[in-house]
C-alpha angles and dihedrals in degrees: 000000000000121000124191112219107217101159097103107206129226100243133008126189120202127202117187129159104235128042087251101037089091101054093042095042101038105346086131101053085040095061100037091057085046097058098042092058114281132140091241106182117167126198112201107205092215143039086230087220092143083048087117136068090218111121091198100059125106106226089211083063094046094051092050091054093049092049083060099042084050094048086053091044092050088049087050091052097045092239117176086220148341125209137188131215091195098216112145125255112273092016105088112123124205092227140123086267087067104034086056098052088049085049097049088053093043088050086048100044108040107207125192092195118022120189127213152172111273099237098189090060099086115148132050130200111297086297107065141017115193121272120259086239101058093043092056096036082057099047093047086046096061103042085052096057099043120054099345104069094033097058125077094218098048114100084329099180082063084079133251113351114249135185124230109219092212140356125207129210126202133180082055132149088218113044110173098178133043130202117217109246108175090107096056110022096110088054084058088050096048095042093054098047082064091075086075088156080064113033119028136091093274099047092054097055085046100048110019094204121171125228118272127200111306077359111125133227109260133236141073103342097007102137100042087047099040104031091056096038092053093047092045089053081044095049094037073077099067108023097263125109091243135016148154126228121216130173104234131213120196105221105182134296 
């Protein structure tokens, strides 16, 4: 059974692990709920700075570019506010540390509606499994929402407890509701071609990285052919021009 989610809430937090993995993962649903009024705010987990196979480059060089490729993609995408948590790539840790960082940001923030990485969805196909990163990201994401940041006794310098209504995964194997983005679908596109460390020519000679799940093939015209491509497979599910898909879990009113 497919269901379209249409109810567009007033504020939406997302907490993904890299600088790009928002715009590629729900950059269209982000921006459409931006633009039609809601209070969108997204934490990235890492600084991204090992995101390149180039043994010359200073990490500390590579996080700064990708700071600034993720403040351009969040002003694409009309976000209310982007913040990072600054941990490095492969180190996250799904510990308390993490689970109360994500706690004090969902306290401060109040979302009605929060967006993750799925952490259970981990191979794919005989060409990806899913990055360390994600999977942990996902996992602390989670605890945090329920019953972390629920709870007063929980983490309770992290401020008042509040409870997240629902919460979205992406990057699932078993998505169950689908958001309409035919609206938005070229500020996805614009906001992902803003990751250029990740997703141009260069980068894929320099990295050779292989897609990953709601990732694109890259190269010249990557994102206009594979974005769209990926969103119109997505909406032909539920009847759109362009959608993304998301495994929901209801948390409380």
């Amino acid at each position: 059974m497919t269901e379209l989610l249409d109810t567009v809430p007033a504020s939406a937090l997302a907490v993904y692990a890299h600088p790009d993995d928002a715009d590629v993962a729900c950059g269209g649903t982000l921006s459409r709920w931006a633009a039609e009024g809601c209070a969108v705010h997204l934490v990235v987990c890492t600084d991204g700075g090992k995101g390149t196979r180039d043994p010359a480059a200073d990490p500390k060089e590579v996080a700064a570019r990708r700071a600034d490729e993720l403040a351009e993609a969040a002003a694409c995408s009309g976000l209310a506010g982007h913040h990072v948590l600054g941990h490095h790539d492969g180190e996250l840790a799904h510990d308390t540390s993490l689970i109360g960082e994500l706690v004090y940001w969902i306290r401060r923030l109040r979302p009605e509606v929060a967006l993750g990485h799925d952490p259970t969805a981990v191979f794919f196909g005989q060409e990806y499994f899913n990055h360390r990163d994600h999977r942990t990201a996902g996992w602390a994401f989670l605890d945090a929402l329920a019953p972390a940041a629920a709870l007063p006794h929980y983490f309770p310098d992290a401020g008042p407890p509040h409870q997240v209504r629902e919460a979205l995964l992406s990057g699932t194997l078993c998505p169950d509701v689908w958001v309409d983005v035919s609206t938005s679908i070229e500020r996805k596109v614009a906001a992902v071609e803003c990751h250029r460390s990740q997703f141009s020519v260069e980068a894929d000679e320099r990295t050779g990285a292989r897609n990953g799940p709601g990732g694109a093939a890259r190269g010249t015209g990557w994102a206009g052919e594979t974005v769209h491509r990926r969103a119109a497979e997505e909406g032909r599910r539920v009847g759109v021009r362009s959608a993304e898909g998301f495994r929901r879990l209801r948390l409380g009113a």
